[in-house]
N, C-alpha and C positions, 0 to 999 in steps of 0.2 A: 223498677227495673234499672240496672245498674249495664252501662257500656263502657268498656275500657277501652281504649285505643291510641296509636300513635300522634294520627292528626285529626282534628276537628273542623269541617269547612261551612262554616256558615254559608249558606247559599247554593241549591242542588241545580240551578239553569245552564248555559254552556260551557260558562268559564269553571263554575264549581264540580258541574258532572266530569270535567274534561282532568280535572287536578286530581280529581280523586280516581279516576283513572289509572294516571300517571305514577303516582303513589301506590298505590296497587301493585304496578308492573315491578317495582324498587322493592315488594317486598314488605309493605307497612299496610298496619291497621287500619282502618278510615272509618269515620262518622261522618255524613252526610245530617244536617240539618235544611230543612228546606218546609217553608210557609202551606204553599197547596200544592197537592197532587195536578201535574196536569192531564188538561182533558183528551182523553184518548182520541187517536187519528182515524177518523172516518172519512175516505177520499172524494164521498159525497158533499163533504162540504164545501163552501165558500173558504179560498186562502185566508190566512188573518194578515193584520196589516201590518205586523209589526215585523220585520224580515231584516234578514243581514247579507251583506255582500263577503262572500269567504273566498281568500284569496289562497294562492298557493299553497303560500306555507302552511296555513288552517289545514288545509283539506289535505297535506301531507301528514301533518298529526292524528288526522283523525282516521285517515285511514290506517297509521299505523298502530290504532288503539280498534281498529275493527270496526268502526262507529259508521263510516262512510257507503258501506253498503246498504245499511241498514236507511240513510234516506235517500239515495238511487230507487228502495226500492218502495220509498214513499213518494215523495215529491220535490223537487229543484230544478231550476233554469240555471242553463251555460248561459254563459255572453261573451262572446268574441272581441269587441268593440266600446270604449268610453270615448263619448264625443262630448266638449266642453266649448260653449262660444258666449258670445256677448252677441256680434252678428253673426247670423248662420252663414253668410259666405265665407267669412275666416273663422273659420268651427278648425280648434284644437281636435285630430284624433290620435287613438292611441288602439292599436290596432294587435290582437294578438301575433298574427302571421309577420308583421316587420319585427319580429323576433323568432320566428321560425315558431311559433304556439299554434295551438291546432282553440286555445281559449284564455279568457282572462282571469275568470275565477267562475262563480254557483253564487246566485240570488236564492236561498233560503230562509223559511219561515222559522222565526226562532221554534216555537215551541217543537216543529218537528225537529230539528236537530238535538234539544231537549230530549226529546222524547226515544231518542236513537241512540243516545249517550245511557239512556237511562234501563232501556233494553238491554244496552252491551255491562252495565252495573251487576243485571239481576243475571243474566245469562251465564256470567265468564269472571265474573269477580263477587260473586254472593260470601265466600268465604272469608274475604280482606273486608267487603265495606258493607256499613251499615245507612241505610236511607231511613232516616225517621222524620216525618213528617208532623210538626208541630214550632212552636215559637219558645226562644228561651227569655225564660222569666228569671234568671239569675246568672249572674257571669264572674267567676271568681279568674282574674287575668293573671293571679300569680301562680294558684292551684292548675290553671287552664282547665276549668273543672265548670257545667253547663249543668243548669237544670230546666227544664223545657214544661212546658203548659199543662204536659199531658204525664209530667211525674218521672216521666225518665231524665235519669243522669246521665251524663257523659262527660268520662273520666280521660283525659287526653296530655298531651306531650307538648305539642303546639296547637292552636287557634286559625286558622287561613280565614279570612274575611274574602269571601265573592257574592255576598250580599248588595251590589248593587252603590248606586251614585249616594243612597241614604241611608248607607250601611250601617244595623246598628251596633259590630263589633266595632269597628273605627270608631263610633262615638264615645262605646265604653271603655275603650284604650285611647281615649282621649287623645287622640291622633288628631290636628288640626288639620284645616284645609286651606288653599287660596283657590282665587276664582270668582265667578259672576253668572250671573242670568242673561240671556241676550233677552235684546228687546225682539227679537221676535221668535214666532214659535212656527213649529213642521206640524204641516196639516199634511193627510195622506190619503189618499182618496183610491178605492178599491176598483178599477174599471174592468170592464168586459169591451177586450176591442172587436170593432167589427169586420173588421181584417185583416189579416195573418200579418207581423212585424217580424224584422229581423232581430236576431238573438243582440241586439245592442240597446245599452245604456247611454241616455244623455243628459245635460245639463246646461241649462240657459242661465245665465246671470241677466239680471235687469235693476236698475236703480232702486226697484221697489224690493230687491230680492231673490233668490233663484226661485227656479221652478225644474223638474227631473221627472224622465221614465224611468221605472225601473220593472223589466219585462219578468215576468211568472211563468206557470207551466198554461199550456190548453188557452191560450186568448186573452188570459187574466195579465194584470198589471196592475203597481201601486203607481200613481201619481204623487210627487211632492211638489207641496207647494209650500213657501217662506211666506207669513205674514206677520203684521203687526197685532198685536194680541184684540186687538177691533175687528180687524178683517178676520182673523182665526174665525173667533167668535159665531162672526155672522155665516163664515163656513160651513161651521158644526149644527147650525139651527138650520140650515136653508135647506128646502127639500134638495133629494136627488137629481130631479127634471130641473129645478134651478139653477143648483150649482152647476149644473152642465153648461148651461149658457156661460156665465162667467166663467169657466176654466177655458170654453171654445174663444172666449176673450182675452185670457191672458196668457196662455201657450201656444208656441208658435202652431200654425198650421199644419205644419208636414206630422202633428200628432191623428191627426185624422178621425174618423167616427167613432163614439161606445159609449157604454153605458154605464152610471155610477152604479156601486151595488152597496157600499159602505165607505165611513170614515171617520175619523179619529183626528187628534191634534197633540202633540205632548211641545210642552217646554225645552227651550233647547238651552243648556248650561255647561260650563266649562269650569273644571272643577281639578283639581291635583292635592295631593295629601301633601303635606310640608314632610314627612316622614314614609315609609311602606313597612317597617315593624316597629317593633316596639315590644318589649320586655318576652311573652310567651305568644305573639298577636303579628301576624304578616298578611296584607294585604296584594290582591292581586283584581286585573280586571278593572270594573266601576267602581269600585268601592276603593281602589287608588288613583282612579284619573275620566274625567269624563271630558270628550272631544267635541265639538262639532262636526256631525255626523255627514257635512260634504264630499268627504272622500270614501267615504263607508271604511274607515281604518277604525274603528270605536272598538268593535270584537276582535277585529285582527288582532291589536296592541293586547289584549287581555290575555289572548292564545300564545302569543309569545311570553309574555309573565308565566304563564304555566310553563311552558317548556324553561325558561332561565332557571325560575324554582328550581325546577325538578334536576335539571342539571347541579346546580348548588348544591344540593340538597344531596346527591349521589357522590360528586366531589366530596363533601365535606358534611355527614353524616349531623342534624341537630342534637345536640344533648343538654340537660340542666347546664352544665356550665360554658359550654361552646357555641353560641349564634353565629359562628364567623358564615356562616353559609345564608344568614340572613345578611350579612353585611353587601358580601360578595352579589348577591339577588338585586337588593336594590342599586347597588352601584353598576349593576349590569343596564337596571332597566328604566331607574328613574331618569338619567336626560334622553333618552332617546325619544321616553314617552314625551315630555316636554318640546322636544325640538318640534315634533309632530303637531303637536296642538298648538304650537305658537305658528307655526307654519298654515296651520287651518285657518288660523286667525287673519293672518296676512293675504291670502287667499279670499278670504271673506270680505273682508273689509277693504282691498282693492276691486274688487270687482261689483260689490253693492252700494254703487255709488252714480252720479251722475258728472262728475267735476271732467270738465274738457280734457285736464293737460294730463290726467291718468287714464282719461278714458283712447287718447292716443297713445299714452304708454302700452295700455294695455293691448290694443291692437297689434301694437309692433311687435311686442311680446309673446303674441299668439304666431303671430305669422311666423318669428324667430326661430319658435319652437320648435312648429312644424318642419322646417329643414334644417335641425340642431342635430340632425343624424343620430352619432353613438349617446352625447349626451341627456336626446329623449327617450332614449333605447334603456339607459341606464336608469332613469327615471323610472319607466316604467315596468322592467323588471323589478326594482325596489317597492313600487306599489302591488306589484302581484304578488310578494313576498318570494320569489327566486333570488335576490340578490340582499 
């Protein structure tokens, strides 16, 4: 089976469902490649752990791609509220209403926002895009020409890589990276509180590393905790009734009673592509830049790739001899993303620390913030994606 098409997006998850989308609306062909089907939403289950925080501007795309009904009418938590502290008497907050916000953004489960995208694909765009599920076993980057596991071709224009931090179109476009592994990794732990929390998110720094709520639908919340790939470890092995005691040991108190129900651990890495295309091959998402996922800006940054693309892309139509629209794309978006993730970094590594003469900076800094008026205002519009 042979597919012809304008673009080919490796990778069908939020960034890739959201692109091909977008692509869609301009009028173009699309192939969707993507690894596994995901597992259909039955609200009987347990949340999964792996979730994103979506901020304004996300959830202004999506609704304007139709997408965002469709998980209203699944599952997501509003939150009103990020609290950030070292000590909880000088807790940074950031509050929707001191900007006249009724919220700050929707704590959603990846796959369901997946799986919403993927809905609004078959529903309303069947005719532009193609979802083929399977792995390419062949990549011709000059032809921009795929042959996939299960024998189908796909004959395409351009390439989009949203495959992810291990992406293996960036490999074979021999796209370098820079970057590191931190030494420590996000454990996340699945709880049942035992009673009712308000719609707010926070975040404790400690010498040993942070630790964060991040509130669910119906009582549920993931816990994060930062450790060193030892303590991970002995995380992931220790029953549920134990890790409980140690989490009632290392977050602050005011987290109050519940119950573990699951939990997971993934590597934390920071990662940027020295390039975002390259000959018939553009990168967007994880598969051009992987953050440290402290501010939950990881999927935000990737939603805007899409929408910059796609803007490019409308300005300045691709063709065999014209990239200038890939030029324009990355110079739209490659420092921005950068300022970001060095900015996480700073972030990080001032505040997971013990040293006296920062651990007083850093308090003055908090307290600073809190009556820095317009300039916290602007901050935090910027993080909501309004400004």
């Amino acid at each position: 089976m042979k597919i012809t098409v304008d673009y080919c997006i490796f990778g069908g998850g939020m960034v890739g469902g959201a692109m091909a989308i977008g692509l869609s609306k301009l009028g173009y062909k699309v192939a969707i490649i993507e690894a596994n089907k995901p597992k259909a939403f039955n609200n009987a289950e347990l949340p999964d752990l792996r979730v994103s925080a979506l901020n304004r501007f996300t959830l202004r795309l999506l609704q304007s791609y139709n997408v965002w009904d469709k998980v209203l009418a699944m599952r997501c938590q509003q939150y009103h509220r990020l609290s950030v502290w070292e000590n909880s008497a000088r807790a940074l907050n950031f509050e929707a209403s001191q900007i006249g916000e009724s919220y700050l953004g929707y704590f959603v489960e990846n796959r369901i926002l997946q799986l919403a995208l993927l809905d609004t694909i078959e529903q309303e765009h069947a005719d532009n895009i193609h979802l083929v599920y399977g792995r390419a076993v062949d990549i011709n980057l000059t032809a921009a020409d795929v042959l996939l596991d299960n024998d189908i071709h796909i004959q395409a224009n351009t390439l989009i890589g949203a495959d992810g931090g291990h992406s293996q179109l960036r490999q074979q476009a021999n796209i370098g990276v820079t970057g590191w592994q931190y030494e420590q990794q996000a454990n996340v732990l699945l709880v049942k509180m035992a009673s009712k929390f308000e719609s707010a998110t926070w975040q404790q720094f400690t010498p040993q590393g942070p630790v964060a709520f991040l509130p669910l639908f119906d009582g549920y919340a993931n816990l994060v905790w930062y450790a060193d790939s030892a303590t991970s470890q002995h995380i992931r092995n220790a029953s549920n009734t134990n890790i409980k005691k140690e989490i009632l040991a290392r977050f602050p108190p005011t987290l109050g009673d519940f119950e573990v129900l699951d939990k997971t651990g993934f590597p934390l890495r920071r990662m940027h592509a020295n390039q975002y295309w390259r000959k018939n091959v553009v990168l967007v998402g994880d598969a051009a830049h992987q953050i440290n996922p402290l501010a939950g800006q990881g999927v935000n940054l990737g939603f805007k790739d899409v929408d910059a693309l796609l803007t490019c892309i409308e300005n300045k139509p691709i063709t065999a001899n014209d990239k200038q629209a890939l030029k324009d794309y990355e110079n739209s978006r490659r420092t921005p993303n950068l300022v970001m993730m060095s900015a996480m970094d700073i972030f990080y590594q001032t505040f997971s620390n013990d040293i006296s003469v920062l651990k007083t900076l850093r308090n003055l800094g908090v307290k600073m913030a809190n009556v820095a008026g317009p300039i916290k205002h602007k901050a935090l519009k910027y993080a909501m994606g309004i400004e």
